[in-house]
N, CA, C and O atoms as a GROMACS GRO file, in nm:
protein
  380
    1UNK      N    1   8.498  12.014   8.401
    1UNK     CA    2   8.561  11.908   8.324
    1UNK      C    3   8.491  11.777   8.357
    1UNK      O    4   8.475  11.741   8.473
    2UNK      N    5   8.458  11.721   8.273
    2UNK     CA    6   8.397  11.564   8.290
    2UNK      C    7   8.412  11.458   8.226
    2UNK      O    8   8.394  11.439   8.106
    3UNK      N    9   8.440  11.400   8.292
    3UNK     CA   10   8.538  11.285   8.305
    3UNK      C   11   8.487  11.180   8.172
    3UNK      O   12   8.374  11.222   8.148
    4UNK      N   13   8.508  11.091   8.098
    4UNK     CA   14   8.467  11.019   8.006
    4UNK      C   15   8.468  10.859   8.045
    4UNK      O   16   8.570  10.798   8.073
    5UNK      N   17   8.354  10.810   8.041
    5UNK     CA   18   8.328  10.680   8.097
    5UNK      C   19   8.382  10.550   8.042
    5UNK      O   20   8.325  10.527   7.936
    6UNK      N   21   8.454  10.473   8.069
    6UNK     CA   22   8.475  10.372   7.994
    6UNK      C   23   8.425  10.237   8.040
    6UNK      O   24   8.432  10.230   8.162
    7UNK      N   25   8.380  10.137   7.987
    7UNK     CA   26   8.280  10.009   7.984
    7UNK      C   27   8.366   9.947   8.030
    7UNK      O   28   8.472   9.941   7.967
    8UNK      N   29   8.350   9.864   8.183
    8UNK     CA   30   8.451   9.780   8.235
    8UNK      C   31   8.531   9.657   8.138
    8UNK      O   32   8.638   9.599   8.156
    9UNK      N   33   8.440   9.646   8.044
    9UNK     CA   34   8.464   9.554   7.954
    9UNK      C   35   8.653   9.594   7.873
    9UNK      O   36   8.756   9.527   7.864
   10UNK      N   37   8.620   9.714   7.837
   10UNK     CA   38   8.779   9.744   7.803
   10UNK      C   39   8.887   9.755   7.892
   10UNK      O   40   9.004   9.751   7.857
   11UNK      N   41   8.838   9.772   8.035
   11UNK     CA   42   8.964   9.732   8.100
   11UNK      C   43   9.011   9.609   8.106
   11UNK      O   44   9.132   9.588   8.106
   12UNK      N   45   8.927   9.517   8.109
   12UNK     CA   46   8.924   9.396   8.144
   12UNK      C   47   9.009   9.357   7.968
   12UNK      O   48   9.110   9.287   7.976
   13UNK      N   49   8.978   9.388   7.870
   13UNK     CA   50   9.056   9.373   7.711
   13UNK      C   51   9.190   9.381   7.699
   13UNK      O   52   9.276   9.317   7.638
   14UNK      N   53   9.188   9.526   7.814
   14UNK     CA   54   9.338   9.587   7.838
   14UNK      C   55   9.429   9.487   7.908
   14UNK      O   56   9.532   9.447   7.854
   15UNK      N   57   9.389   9.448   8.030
   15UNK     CA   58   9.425   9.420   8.099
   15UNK      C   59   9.515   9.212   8.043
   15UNK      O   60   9.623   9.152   8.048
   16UNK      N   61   9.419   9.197   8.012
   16UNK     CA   62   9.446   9.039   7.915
   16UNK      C   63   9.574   9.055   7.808
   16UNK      O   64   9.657   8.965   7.795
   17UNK      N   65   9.580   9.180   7.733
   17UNK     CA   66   9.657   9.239   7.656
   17UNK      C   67   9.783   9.245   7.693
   17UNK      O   68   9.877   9.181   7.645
   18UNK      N   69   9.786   9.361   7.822
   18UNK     CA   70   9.930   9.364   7.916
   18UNK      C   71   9.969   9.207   7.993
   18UNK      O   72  10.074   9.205   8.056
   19UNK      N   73   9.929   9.145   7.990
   19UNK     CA   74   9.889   9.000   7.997
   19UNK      C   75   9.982   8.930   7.909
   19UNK      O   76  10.077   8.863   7.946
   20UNK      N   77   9.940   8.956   7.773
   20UNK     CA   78   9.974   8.869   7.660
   20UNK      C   79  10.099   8.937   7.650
   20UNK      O   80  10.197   8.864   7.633
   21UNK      N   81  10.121   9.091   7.660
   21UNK     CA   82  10.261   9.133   7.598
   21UNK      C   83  10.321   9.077   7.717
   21UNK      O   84  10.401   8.996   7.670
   22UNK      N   85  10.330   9.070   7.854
   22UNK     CA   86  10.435   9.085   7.898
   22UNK      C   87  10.506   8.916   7.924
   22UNK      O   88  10.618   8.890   7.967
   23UNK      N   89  10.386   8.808   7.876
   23UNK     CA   90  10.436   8.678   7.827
   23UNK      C   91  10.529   8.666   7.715
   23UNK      O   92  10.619   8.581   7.706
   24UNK      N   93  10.497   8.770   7.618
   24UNK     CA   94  10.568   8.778   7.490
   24UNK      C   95  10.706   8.829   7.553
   24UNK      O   96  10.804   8.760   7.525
   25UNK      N   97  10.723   8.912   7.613
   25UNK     CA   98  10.834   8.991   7.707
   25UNK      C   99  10.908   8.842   7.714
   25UNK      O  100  10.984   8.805   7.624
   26UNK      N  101  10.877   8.762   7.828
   26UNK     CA  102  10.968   8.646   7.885
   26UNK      C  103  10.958   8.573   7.778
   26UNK      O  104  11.077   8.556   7.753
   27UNK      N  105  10.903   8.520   7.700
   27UNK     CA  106  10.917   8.454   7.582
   27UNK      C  107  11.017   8.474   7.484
   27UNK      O  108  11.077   8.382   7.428
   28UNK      N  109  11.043   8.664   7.453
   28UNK     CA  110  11.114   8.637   7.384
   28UNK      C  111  11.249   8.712   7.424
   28UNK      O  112  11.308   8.791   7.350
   29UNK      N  113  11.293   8.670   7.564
   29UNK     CA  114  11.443   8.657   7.651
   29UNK      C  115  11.459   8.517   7.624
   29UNK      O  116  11.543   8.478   7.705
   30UNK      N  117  11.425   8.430   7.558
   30UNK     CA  118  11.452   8.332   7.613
   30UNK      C  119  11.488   8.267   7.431
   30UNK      O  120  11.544   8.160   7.408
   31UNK      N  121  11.434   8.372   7.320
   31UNK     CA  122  11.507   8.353   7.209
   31UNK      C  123  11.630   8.459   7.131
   31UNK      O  124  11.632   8.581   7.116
   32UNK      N  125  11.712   8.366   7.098
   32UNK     CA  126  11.856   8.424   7.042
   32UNK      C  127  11.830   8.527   6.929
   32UNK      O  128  11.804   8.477   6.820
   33UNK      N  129  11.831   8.660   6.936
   33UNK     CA  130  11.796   8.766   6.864
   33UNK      C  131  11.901   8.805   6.794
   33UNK      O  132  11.877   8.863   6.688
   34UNK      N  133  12.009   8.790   6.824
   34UNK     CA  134  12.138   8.849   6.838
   34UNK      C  135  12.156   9.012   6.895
   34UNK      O  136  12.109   9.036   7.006
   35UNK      N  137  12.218   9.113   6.827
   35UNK     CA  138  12.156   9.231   6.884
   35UNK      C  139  12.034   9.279   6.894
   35UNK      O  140  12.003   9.351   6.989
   36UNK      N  141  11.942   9.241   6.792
   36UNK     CA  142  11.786   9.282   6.839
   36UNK      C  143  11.687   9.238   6.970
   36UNK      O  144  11.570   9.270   6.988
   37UNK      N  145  11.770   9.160   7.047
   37UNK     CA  146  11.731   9.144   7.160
   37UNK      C  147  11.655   9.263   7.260
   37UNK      O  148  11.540   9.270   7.301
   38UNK      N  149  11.782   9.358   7.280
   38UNK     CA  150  11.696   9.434   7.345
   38UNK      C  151  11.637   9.548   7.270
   38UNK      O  152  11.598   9.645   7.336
   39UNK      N  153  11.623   9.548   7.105
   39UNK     CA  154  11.523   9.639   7.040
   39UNK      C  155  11.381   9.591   7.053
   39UNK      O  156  11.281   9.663   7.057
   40UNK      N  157  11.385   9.442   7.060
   40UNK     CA  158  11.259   9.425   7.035
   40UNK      C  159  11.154   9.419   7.213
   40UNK      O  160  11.038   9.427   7.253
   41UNK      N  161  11.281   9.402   7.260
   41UNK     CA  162  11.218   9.408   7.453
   41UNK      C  163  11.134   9.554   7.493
   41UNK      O  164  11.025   9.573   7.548
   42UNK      N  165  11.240   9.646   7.438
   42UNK     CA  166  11.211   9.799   7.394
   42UNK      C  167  11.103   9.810   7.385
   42UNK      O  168  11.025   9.845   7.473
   43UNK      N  169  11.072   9.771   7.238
   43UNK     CA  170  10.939   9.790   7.147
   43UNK      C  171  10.838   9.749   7.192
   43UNK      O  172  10.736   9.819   7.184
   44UNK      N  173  10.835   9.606   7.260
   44UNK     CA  174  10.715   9.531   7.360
   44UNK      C  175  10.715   9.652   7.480
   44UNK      O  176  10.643   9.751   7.467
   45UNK      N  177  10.789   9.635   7.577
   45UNK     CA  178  10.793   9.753   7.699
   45UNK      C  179  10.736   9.883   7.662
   45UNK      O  180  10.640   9.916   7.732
   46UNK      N  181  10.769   9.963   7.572
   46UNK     CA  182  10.663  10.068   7.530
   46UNK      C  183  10.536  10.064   7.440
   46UNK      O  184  10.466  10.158   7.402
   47UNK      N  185  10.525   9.934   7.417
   47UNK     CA  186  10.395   9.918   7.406
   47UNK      C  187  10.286   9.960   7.490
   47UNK      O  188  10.187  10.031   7.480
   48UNK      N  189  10.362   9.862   7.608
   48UNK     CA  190  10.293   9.848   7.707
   48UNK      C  191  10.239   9.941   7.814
   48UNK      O  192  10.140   9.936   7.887
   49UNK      N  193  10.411  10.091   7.789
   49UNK     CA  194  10.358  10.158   7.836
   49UNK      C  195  10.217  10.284   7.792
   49UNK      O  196  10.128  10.346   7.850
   50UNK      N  197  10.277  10.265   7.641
   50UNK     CA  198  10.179  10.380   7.562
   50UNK      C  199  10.053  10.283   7.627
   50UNK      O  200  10.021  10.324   7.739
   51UNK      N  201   9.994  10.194   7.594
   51UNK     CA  202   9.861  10.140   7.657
   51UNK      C  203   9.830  10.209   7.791
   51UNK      O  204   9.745  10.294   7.814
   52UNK      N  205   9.912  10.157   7.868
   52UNK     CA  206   9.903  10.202   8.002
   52UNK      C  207   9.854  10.384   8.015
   52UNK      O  208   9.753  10.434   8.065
   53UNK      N  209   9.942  10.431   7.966
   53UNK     CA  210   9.948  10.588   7.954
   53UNK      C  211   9.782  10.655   7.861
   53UNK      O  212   9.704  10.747   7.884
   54UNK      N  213   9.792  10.555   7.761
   54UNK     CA  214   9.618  10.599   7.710
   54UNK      C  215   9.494  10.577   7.739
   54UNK      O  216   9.391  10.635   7.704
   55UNK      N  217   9.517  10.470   7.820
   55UNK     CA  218   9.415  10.390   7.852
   55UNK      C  219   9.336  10.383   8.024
   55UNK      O  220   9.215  10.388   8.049
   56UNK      N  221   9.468  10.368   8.133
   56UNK     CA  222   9.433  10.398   8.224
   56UNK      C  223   9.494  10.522   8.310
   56UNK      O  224   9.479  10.552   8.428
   57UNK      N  225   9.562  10.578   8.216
   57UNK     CA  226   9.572  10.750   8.311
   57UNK      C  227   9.456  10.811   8.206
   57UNK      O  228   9.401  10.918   8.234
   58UNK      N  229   9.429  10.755   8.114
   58UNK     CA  230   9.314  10.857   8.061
   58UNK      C  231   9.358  10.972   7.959
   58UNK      O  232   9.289  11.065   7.917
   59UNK      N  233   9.481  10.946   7.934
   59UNK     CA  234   9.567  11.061   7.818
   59UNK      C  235   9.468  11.071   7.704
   59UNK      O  236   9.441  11.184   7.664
   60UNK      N  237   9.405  10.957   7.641
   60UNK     CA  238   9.355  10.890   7.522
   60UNK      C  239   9.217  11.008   7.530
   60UNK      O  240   9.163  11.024   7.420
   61UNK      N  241   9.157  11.089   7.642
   61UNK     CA  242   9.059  11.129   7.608
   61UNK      C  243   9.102  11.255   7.699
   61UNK      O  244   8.995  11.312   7.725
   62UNK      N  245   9.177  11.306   7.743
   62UNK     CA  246   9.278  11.401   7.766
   62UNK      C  247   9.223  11.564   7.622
   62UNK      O  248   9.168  11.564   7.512
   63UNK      N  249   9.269  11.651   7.696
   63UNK     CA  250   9.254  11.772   7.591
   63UNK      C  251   9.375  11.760   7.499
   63UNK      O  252   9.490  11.730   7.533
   64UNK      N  253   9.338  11.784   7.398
   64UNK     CA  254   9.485  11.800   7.256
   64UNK      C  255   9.626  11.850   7.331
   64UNK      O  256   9.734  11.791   7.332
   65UNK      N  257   9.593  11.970   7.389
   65UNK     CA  258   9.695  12.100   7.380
   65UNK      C  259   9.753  12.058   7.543
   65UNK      O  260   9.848  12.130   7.572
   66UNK      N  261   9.717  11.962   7.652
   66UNK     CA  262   9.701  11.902   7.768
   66UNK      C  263   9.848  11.809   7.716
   66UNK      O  264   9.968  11.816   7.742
   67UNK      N  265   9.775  11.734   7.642
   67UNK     CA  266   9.863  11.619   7.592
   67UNK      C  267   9.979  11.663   7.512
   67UNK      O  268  10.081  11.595   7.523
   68UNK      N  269   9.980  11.781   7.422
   68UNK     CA  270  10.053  11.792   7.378
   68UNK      C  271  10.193  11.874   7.438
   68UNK      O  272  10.311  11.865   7.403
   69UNK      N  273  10.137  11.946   7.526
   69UNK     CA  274  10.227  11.976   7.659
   69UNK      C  275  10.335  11.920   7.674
   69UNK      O  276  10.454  11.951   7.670
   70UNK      N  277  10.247  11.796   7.699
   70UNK     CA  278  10.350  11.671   7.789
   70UNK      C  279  10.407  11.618   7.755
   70UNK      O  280  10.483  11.553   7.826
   71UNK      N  281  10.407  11.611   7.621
   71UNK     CA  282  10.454  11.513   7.533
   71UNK      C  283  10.589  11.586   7.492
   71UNK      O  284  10.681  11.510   7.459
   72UNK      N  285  10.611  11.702   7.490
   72UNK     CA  286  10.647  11.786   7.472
   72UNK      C  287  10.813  11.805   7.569
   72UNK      O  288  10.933  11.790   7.547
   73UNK      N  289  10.708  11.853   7.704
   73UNK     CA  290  10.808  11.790   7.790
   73UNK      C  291  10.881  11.688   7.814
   73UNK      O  292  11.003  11.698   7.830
   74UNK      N  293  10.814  11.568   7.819
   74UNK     CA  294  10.886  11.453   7.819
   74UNK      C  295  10.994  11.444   7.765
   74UNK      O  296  11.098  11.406   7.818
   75UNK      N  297  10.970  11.492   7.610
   75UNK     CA  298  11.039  11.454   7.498
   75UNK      C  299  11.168  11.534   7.552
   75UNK      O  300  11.275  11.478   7.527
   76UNK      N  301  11.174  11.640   7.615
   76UNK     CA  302  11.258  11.728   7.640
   76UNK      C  303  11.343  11.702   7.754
   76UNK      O  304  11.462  11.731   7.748
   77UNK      N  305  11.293  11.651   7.857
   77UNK     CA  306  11.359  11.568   7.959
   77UNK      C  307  11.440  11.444   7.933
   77UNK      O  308  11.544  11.409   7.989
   78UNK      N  309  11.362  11.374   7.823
   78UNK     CA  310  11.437  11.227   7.754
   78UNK      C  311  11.580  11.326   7.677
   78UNK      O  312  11.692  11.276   7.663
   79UNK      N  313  11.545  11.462   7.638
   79UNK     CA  314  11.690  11.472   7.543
   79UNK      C  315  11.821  11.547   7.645
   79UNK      O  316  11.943  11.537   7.633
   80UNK      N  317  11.750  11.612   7.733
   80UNK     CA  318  11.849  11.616   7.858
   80UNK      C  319  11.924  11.516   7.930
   80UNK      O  320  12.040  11.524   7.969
   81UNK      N  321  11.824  11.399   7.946
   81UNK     CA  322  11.885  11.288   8.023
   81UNK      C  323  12.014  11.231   7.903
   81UNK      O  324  12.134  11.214   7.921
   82UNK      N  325  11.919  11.211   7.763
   82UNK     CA  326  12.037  11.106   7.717
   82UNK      C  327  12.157  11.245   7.671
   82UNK      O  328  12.264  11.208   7.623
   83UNK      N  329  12.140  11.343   7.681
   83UNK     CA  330  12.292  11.494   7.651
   83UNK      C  331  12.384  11.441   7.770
   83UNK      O  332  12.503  11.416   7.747
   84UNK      N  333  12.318  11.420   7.924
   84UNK     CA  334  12.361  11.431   8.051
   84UNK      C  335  12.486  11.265   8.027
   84UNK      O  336  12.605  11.264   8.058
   85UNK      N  337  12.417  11.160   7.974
   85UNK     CA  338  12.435  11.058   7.949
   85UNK      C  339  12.556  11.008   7.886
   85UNK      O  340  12.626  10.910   7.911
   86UNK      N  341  12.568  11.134   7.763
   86UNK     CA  342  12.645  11.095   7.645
   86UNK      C  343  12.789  11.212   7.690
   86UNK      O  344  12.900  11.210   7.636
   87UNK      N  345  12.751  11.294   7.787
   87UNK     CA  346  12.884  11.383   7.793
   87UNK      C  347  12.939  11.274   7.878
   87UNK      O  348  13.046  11.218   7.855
   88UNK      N  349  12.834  11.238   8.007
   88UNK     CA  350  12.963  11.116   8.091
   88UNK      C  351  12.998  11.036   8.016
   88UNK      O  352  13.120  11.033   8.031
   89UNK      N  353  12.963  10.943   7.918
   89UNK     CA  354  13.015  10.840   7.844
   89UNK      C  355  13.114  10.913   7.749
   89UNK      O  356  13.199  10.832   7.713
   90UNK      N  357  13.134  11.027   7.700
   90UNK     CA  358  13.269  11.040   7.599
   90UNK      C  359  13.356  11.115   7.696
   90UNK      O  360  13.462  11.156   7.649
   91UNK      N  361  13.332  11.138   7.814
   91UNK     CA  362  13.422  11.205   7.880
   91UNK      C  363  13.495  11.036   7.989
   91UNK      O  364  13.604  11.041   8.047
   92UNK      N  365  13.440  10.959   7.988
   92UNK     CA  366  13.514  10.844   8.061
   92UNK      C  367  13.701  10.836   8.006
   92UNK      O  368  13.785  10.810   8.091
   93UNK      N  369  13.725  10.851   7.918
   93UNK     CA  370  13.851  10.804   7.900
   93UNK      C  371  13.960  10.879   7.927
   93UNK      O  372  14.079  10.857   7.903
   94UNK      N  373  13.881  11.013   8.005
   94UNK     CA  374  13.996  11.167   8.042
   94UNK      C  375  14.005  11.097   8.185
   94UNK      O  376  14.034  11.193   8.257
   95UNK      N  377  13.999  11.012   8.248
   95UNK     CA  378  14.026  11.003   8.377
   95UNK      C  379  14.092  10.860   8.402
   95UNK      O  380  14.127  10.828   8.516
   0.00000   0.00000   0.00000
């Protein structure tokens, strides 16, 4: 397996980027959204992470069927957690 090289130059792109979003982050706590407040915090924050995740773990040049694995899983762990989530929250009012 061999590894795929990337030009310091794009980390350094990346890096200015996670930079800029996470100014945008405190920037926009600090405007009245009403409920879209924390959709749009959301949407910045996984930006940031999909970057992160393609860029410097290297997913982005990762095998198809590697990635698709995981993605896979994840997705499957995220629907456990929020099942695990939603039985304690409708079961709160039996106690």
């Amino acid at each position: 397996m061999s590894e795929h090289i990337i030009p310091s130059k794009n980390y350094y792109v990346i890096w200015i980027l996670l930079l800029v979003l996470t100014g945008v982050t405190a920037w926009i706590a600090t405007v009245d959204l009403g409920p879209l407040n924390t959709v749009v915090a959301l949407v910045i924050a996984t930006s940031k992470a999909l970057i992160v995740t393609l860029f410097f773990m290297h997913v982005k040049y990762a095998s198809e069927k590697l990635t698709k694995v995981v993605i896979i899983a994840a997705v499957f762990w995220l629907m456990i957690l929020l099942a695990l989530s939603m039985v304690d929250y409708g079961t709160r009012h039996f106690s």
